[in-house]
C-alpha positions in Angstrom: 32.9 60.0 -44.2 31.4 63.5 -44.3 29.6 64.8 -41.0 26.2 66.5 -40.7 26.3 69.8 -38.8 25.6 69.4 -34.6 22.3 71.3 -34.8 19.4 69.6 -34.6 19.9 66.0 -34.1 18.1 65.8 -30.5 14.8 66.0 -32.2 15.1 62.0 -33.2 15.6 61.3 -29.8 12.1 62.3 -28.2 10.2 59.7 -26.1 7.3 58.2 -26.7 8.1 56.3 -30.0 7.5 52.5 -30.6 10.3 50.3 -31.3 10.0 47.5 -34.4 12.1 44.4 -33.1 13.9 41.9 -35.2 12.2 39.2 -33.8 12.8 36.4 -35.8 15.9 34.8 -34.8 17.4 31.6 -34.7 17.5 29.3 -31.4 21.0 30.1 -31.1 19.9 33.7 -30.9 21.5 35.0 -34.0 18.9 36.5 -36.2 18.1 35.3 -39.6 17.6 39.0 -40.7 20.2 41.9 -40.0 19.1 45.3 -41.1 22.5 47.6 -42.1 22.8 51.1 -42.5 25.5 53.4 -43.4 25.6 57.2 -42.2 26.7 58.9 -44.8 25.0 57.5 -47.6 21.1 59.7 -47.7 19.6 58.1 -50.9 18.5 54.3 -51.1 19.5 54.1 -54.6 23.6 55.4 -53.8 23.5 53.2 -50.8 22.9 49.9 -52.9 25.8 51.3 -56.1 28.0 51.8 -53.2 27.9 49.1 -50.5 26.0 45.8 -52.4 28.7 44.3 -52.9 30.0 44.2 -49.5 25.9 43.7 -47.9 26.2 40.6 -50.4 29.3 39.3 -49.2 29.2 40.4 -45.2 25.4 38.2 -46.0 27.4 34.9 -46.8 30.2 35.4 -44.0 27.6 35.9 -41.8 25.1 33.3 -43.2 22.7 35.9 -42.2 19.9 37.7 -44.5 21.0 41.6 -44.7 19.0 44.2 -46.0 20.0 47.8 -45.9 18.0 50.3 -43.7 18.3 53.9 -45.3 19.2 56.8 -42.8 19.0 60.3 -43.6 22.1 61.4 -41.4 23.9 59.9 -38.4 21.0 60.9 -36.0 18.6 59.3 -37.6 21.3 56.1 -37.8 21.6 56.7 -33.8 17.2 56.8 -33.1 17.0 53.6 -34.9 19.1 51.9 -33.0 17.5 53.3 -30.0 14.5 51.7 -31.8 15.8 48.6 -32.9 14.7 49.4 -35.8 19.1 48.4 -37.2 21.2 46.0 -36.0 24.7 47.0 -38.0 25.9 50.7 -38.5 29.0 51.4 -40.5 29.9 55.4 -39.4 32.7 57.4 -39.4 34.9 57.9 -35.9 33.3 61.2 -35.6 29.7 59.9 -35.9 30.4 56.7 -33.7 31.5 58.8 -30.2 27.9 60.9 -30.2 26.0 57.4 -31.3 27.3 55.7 -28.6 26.8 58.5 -26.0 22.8 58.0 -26.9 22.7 54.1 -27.8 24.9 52.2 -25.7 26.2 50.9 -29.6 28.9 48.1 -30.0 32.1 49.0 -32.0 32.7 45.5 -33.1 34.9 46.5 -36.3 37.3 49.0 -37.4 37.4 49.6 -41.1 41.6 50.9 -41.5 41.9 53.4 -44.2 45.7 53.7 -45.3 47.1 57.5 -44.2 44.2 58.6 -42.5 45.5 61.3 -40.7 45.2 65.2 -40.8 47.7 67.6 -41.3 48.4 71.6 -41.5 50.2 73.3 -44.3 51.3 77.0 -44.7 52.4 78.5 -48.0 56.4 78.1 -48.3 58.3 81.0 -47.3 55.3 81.7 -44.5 57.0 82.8 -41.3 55.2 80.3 -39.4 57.1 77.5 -38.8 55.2 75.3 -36.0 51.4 75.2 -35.0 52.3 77.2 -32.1 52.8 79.9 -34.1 48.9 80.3 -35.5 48.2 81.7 -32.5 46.1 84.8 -33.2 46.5 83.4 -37.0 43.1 82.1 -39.2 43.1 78.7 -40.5 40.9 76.8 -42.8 39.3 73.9 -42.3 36.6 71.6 -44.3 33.3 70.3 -42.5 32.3 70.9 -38.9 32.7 67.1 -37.3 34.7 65.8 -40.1 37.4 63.7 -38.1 40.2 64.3 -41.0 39.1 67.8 -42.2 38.3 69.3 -38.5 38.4 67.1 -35.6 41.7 65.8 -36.5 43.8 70.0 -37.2 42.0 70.5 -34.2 43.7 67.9 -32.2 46.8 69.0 -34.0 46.2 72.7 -32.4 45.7 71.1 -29.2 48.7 69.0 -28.6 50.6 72.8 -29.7 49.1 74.3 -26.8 46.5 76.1 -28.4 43.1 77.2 -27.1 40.7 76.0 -30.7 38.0 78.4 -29.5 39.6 81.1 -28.5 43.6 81.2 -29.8 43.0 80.7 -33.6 40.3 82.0 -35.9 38.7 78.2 -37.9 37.2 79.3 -40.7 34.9 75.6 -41.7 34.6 76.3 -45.7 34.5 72.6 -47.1 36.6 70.2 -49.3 37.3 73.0 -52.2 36.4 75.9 -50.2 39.4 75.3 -48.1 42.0 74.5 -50.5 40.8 77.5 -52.8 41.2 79.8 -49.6 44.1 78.6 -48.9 45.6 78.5 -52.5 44.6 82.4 -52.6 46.5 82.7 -49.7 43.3 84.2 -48.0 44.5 82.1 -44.6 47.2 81.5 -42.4 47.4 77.6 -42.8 44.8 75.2 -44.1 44.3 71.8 -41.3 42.8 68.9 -43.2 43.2 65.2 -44.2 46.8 64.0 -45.8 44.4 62.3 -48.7 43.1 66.0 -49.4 47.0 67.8 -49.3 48.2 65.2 -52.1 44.9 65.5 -54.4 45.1 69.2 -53.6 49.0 69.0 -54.5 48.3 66.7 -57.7 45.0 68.2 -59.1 46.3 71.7 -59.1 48.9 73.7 -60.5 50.6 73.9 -57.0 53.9 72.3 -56.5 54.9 70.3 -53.0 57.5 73.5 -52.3 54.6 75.7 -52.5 53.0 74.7 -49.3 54.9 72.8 -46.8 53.4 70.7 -43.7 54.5 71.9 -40.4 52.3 69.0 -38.7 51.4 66.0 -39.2 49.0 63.6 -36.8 49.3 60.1 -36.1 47.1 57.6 -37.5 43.3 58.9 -36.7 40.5 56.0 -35.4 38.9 54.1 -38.2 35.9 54.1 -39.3 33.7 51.1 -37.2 30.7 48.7 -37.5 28.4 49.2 -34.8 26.5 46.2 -33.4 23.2 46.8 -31.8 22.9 46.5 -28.1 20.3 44.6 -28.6 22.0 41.9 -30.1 22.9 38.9 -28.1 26.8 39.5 -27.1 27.6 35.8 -28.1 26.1 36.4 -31.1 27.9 39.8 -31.7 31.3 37.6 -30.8 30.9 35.1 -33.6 30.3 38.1 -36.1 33.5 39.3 -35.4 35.2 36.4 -35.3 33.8 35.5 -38.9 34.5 39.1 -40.2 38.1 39.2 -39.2 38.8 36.0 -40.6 36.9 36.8 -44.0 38.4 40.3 -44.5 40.5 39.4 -47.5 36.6 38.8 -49.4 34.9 41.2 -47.3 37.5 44.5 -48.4 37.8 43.0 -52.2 33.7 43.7 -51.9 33.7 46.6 -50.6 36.0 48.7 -52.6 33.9 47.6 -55.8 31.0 50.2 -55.1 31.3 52.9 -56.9 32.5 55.8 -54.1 34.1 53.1 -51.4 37.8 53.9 -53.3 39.1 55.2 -49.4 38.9 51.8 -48.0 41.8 50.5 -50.6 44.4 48.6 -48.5 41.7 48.7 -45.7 41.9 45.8 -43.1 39.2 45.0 -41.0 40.1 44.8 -37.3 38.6 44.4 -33.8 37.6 48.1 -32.4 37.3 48.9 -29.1 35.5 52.2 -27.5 39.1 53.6 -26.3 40.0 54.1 -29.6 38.0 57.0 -30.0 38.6 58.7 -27.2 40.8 61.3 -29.2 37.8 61.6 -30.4 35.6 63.1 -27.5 38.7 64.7 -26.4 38.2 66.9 -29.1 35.0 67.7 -29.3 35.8 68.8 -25.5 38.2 71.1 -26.5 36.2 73.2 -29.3 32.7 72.9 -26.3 30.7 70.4 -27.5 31.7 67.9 -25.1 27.6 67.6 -24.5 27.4 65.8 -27.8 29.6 62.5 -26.7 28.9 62.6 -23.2 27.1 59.8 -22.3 22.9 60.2 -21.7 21.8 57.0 -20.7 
């Protein structure tokens, strides 16, 4: 999932707003209406090609009415669940750490995506040979936040016993931007998703012996399904419960909308808040450790 830039987002979170309950519920406290929304997607219309296959199925796992709620960016995802305004959030790792720092939000399920990881390249015959060496070096990177195409070369720089804000010039120049820079030999190294260094690889006229890896991370934290607070725990229980045990009809639905191709091979597994901790570690290291600290 893409991220939104870090500016701005506290304006959703003013006081003095009304929250809109999801009153009607069952007497075994599960609602009869769930309202899901998904972080990345801005326009009502892509939101439905994308994920209406998976609202219809997660709908008869759940034996719950769902209906999408719309959100503009992650922010907006994060106010209305400080509103109860939306009861199920599916967001990148990136986007769940500062959500739950300003909701109290359950990670109930991680969404697996097969070689999710980041990685850094140089151009073959470069006399780097190991992250270390990019100190006083540029690299390029994709979007700020992204957990595959920044967070993740940035964790990568870290473990090398570099200093990201002061050690290496980042240059953030998106998807293409990167590559292309990096292609032109304009930068030191390129840092970004594994995904991205193949396509990049196969797409283009480069060969693999053009631009070798010199790291590669571990697995990075999935992408998660965030359960209002609100929602009775019990009840939050039994949805995972029924989720893990349905995946096999849950992933087949949602790798039929028309951009959901990452989640391929997915698997859908109980998440727990310690798995993003690399997470906030990160965002730490480059100074915005105000974003996922928590402010409730």
């Amino acid at each position: 999932m893409k991220r939104r830039n870090f500016m701005g987002y506290s304006l959703l979170f003013m006081a003095g707003c009304t929250a809109t309950s999801n009153t009607s519920s069952t007497t075994n406290n599960q609602p009869k209406k769930l309202r899901f929304a998904v972080t990345d997607i801005v326009d009502a219309e892509k939101l439905r090609r994308n994920y209406e296959p998976f609202r219809a199925a997660l709908e008869e796992v759940l034996e719950t009415t769902i209906e999408f709620f719309p959100v503009d960016s992650f922010a907006m995802a994060a106010a209305a669940l400080q509103l109860n305004q939306v009861d199920l959030v599916l967001a990148g790792p990136s986007e769940y750490v500062v959500i739950n720092a300003r909701t109290n939000a359950v990670p109930i399920i991680a969404v697996t995506r097969p070689n999710y990881r980041s990685v850094i390249a140089v151009p073959t015959g470069s006399d780097i040979t190991s992250v270390a060496e990019l100190q006083g070096k540029t690299i390029a990177m994709s979007d700020i936040g992204s957990t595959s195409g920044h967070l993740g070369p940035t964790k990568l720089l870290m473990e090398a016993g570099l200093d990201p804000q002061s050690d290496v010039k980042i240059l953030m120049l998106g998807d293409e931007g990167s590559l292309e820079n990096f292609k032109q030999g304009k930068v030191d190294a390129w840092g970004g998703s594994a995904v991205d260094y193949e396509y990049f690889l196969a797409s283009s006229d480069a060969a693999t012996n053009d631009f070798s890896l010199i790291a590669q991370g571990a697995l990075l934290p999935s992408d998660v399904i965030i359960a209002s607070s609100k929602l009775n725990s019990q009840v939050i229980e039994e949805y995972k419960s029924r989720i893990v045990n349905s995946q096999d009809k849950l992933i087949a639905a949602l790798v039929k909308g028309e951009s959901t191709s990452k989640y391929k091979g997915s698997e859908l597994v109980t998440a727990t808040d310690d798995d993003y901790n690399m997470i906030r570690e990160v965002y730490q290291g480059i100074g915005e450790g105000e974003l996922v600290t928590p402010q409730l």
